[in-house]
N, C-alpha and C positions, 0 to 999 in steps of 0.2 A: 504494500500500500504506500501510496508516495504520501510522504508525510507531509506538505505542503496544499496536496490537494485538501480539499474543507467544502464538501458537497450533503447536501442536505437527506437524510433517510426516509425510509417507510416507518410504517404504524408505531404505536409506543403501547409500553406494557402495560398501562393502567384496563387500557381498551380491552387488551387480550384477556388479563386476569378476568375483567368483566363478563366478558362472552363465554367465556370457558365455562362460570356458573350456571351457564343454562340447560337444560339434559337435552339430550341426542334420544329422537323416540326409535325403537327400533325400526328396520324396513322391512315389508313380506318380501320374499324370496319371489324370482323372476325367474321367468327363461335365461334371459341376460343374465341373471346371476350363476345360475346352474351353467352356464357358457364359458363364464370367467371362470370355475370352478376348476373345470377341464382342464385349463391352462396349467402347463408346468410354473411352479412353486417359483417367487427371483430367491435368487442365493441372499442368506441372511450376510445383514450388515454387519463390519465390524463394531462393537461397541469401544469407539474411544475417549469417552470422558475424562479418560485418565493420561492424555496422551501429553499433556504441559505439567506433569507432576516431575519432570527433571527437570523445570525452567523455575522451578519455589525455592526462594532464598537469593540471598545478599551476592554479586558479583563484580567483579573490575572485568573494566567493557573499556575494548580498543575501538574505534569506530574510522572507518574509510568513507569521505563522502564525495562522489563526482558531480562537482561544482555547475556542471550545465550540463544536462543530460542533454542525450539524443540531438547535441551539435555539433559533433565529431571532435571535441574537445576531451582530453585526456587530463586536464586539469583537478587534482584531488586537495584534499583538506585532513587532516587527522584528529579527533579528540581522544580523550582519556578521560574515564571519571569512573562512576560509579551506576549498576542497575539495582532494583530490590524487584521481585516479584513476589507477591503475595495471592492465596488461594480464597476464591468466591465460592459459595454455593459448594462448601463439600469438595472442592477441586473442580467442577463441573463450568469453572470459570476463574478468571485469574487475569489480576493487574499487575499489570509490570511500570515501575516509576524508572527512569536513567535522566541523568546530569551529567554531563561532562565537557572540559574545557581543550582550547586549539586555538590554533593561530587564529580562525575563521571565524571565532567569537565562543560563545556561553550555549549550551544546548540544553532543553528542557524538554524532555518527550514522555507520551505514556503511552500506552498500550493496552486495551483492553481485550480481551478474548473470552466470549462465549459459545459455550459447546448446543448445538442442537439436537436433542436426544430421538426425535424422527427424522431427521436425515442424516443423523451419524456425522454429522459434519461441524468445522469451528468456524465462526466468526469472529472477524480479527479487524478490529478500529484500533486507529491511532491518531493522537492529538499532538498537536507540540506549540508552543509559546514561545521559543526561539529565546527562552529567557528572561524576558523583558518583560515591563509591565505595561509596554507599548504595542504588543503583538495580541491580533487576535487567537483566540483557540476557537476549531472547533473540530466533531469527531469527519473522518474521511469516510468515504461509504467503505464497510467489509471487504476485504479478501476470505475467501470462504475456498475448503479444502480439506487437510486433514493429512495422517499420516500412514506410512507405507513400509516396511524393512528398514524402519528406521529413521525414514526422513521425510519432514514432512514438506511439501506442497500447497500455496495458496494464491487463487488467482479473483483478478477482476477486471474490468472494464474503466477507463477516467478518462477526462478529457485534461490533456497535459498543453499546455500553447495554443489552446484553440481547436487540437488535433485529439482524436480520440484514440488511444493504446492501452494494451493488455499491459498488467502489471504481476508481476510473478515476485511474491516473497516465500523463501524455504529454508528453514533449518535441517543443520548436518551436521556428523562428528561431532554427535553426540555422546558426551559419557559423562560421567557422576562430577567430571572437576573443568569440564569448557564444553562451549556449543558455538557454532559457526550462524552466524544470520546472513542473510543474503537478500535485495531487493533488485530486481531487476525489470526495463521495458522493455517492449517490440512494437516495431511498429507495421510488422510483417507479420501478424496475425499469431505470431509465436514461431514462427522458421528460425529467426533468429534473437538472440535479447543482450540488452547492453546490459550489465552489472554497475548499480551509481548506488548503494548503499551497503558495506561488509562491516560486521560487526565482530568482534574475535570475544568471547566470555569464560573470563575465569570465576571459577566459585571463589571466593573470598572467606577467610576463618569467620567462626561465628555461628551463633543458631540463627537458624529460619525462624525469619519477622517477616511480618503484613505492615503494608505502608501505612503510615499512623499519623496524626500528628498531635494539636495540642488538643487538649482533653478540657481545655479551659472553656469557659462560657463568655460573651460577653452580649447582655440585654440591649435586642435590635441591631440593625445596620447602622454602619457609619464610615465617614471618609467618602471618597470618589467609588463606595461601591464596592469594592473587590471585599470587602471583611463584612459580607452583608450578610453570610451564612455561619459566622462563626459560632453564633448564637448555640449551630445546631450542635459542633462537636462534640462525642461524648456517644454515650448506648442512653436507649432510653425503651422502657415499656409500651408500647403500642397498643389502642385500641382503635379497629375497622370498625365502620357500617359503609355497607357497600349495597349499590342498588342492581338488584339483580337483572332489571330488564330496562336500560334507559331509553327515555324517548319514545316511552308504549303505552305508557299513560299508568303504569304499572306502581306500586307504593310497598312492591314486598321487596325487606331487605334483610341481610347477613351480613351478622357479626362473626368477625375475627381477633386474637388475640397473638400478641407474640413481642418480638424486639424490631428494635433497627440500633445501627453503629454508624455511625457518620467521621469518616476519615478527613483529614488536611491532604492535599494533594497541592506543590507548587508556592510552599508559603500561602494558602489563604485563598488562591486564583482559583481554585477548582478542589474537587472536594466529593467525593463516593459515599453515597448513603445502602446500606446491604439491608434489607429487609426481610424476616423470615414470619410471618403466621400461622396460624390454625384455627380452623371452623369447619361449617357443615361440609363447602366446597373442598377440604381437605388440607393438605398443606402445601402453601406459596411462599417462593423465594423469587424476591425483584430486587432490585437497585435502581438509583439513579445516580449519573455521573454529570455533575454541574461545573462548565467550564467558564468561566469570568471574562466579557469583551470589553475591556479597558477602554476601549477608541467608542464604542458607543453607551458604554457603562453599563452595559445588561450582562444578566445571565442567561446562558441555554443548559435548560436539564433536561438531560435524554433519559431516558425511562426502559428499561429491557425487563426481561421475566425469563425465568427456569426453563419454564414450559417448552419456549421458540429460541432464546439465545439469539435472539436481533432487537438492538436497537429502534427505538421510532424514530416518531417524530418531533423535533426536540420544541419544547414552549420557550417562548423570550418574552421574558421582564425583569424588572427592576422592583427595588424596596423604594416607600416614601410613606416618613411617619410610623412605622413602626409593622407599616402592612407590603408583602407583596404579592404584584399580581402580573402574573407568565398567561400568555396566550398564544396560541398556534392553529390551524383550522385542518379538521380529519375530514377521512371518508368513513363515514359511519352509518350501515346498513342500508350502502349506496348513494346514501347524502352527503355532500361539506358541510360540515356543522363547525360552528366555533368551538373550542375550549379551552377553558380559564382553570387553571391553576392559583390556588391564594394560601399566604401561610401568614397567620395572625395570630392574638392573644402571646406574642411572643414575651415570653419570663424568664429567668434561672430557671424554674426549674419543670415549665411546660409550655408547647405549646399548638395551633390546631391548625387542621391543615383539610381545604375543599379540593375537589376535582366537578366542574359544572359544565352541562352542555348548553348552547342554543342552536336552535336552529331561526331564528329571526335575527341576526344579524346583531348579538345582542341586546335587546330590546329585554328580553326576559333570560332566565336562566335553571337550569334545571340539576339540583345537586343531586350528583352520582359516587360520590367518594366521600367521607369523614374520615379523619384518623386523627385520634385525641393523643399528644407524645408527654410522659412524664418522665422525668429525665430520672437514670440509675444512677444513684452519688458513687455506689460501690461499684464498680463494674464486674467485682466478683461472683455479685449478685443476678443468678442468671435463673429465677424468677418469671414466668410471665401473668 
């Protein structure tokens, strides 16, 4: 995935966990069905969830990057610094933080990757902020793939200069104390590909740690913005009410129970909330990963779930006065509807958070999400 690209996703996970809640009636059997029936059996997939558990834990990362791809320039740059990769969802997903410095400036990147358990396959986003608190972030569309006798494969489509090219990133030479990264274009459909990103990783001494940061609270936003979220850092007890049919005129809802963990990512710029509950619809693990746009002073929080392991569609807003409110417009049961994201009553030590549809162009609104957060003092307290 070219880390530079910043192109906007599909659906987001509040939606999906939503739809999910609602039963599947069964269907009578058909001719057609009895048809498919006949059909020889596809060969079962491999199951690999587990296939980023050598990439958990602290590393020294050498990094190769060619300064202008796809211009016949051989021109490269080198940094040094550090990676941390941390496990999501039971390993079923996993964040990678790297920093590192070069002649060619300050490097700030991450990397998220979620596994999707019906197509056996990982989605792989990457953000970077080039350091600075003058650089936008936002996630790049997936490279999606997975791995093979060892090495894994992941490919996509982006528009690079105007021009649309396959982008191929793949790890190799793999073992318990270094891994090879590699990002590569074509622009020959894949016949050939130039290599403009080699990353060399050694494991570094030390236990395996999850990217963390300050644990401290501070009541509301403030500044130009970026420390708008700091409020949330910290674990906290979660309670759901979630609407099971929105937009049907429907009033039956479910409750959920469980935690969330809101990490630091960036000093303050962005920032991974993991969320796990439990209720009638069973048990959901989501996140959201909120990256900070300095140059326009908003946030984008992209929102993913267990379930599908992609990304949506990310909301943009901003805090003012102690309230904020993110909006972005879906397809939902064929329609663009609006949706508003608001996180209010913000305390030490709680506080409440909407998800609302319209379909009138905001005129009216229709809440579909609650979740009331009480922060955990002890985080050993693992309680819900």
């Amino acid at each position: 995935m070219a880390w530079r690209q910043q192109l906007a996703q599909p659906r987001r996970m509040l939606l999906i966990l939503i739809v999910g809640f609602s039963s599947v009636p069964m269907l009578a059997q058909t001719s057609g069905d009895a048809a498919r029936a006949a059909l020889p059996l596809k060969p079962e997939l491999r199951d690999g969830q587990r296939d980023f558990d050598f990439s958990i834990g602290t590393w020294q990362t050498h990094i190769s990057r060619r300064l202008h791809p796809l211009s016949g320039s051989d021109e490269w740059a080198d940094y040094v610094g550090s990676s941390i990769v941390g496990p999501i969802w039971h390993g079923r997903g996993s964040l990678g933080e790297t920093e590192a410095e070069g002649p060619a400036g300050h490097l700030e990147a991450l990397s998220l990757r979620l596994y999707n358990p019906e197509s056996r396959q990982w989605n792989l986003y990457y953000a970077s902020s080039g350091g600075t608190t003058s650089t936008p972030a936002a996630l790049t569309v997936p490279t999606i793939g997975g791995f093979k006798d060892g090495r894994g494969e992941f490919f996509d489509t982006e528009l690079f200069h105007g021009r649309n090219i396959l982008v191929r990133n793949s790890w190799s030479d793999i073992s318990p104390k270094s891994i090879r990264f590699e990002q590569a274009f074509s622009e020959d459909g894949g016949r050939t590909w130039e290599v403009n990103w080699v990353a060399v990783d050694t494991r570094a001494e030390g236990a395996i740690v999850q990217p963390s940061g300050d644990t401290g609270s501070t009541v509301g936003p403030g500044g130009a913005g970026q420390r708008d979220f700091d409020f949330e850092f910290g674990t906290w007890k979660t309670h759901l009410k979630v609407l099971v049919h929105p937009l049907a005129g429907s009033t039956e809802w479910v409750a959920l129970t469980g935690r969330s963990v809101v990490h630091s990512i960036w000093n303050g710029r962005a920032n991974i909330v993991e969320l796990e509950v439990d209720g009638p619809p069973g048990h959901l693990e989501g996140l959201s990963l909120r990256l900070y746009n300095p140059q326009s002073h908003q946030w984008s929080p992209n929102f993913a779930n267990s379930k599908t392991g992609t990304i949506g569609v990310p909301t943009i807003g901003a805090f003012q006065n102690g309230r904020g409110e993110f909006y972005d417009m879906e397809p939902i049961s064929g329609k663009s509807v609006l949706v508003r994201n608001v996180w209010s009553g913000l305390t030490a030590g709680s506080c409440h958070f909407e998800q609302a549809f319209s379909v009138d162009g905001g005129k009216t609104w229709e809440v579909n999400w609650i979740a009331e957060d009480t922060r955990v003092h002890d985080d050993s307290d693992k309680t819900q």
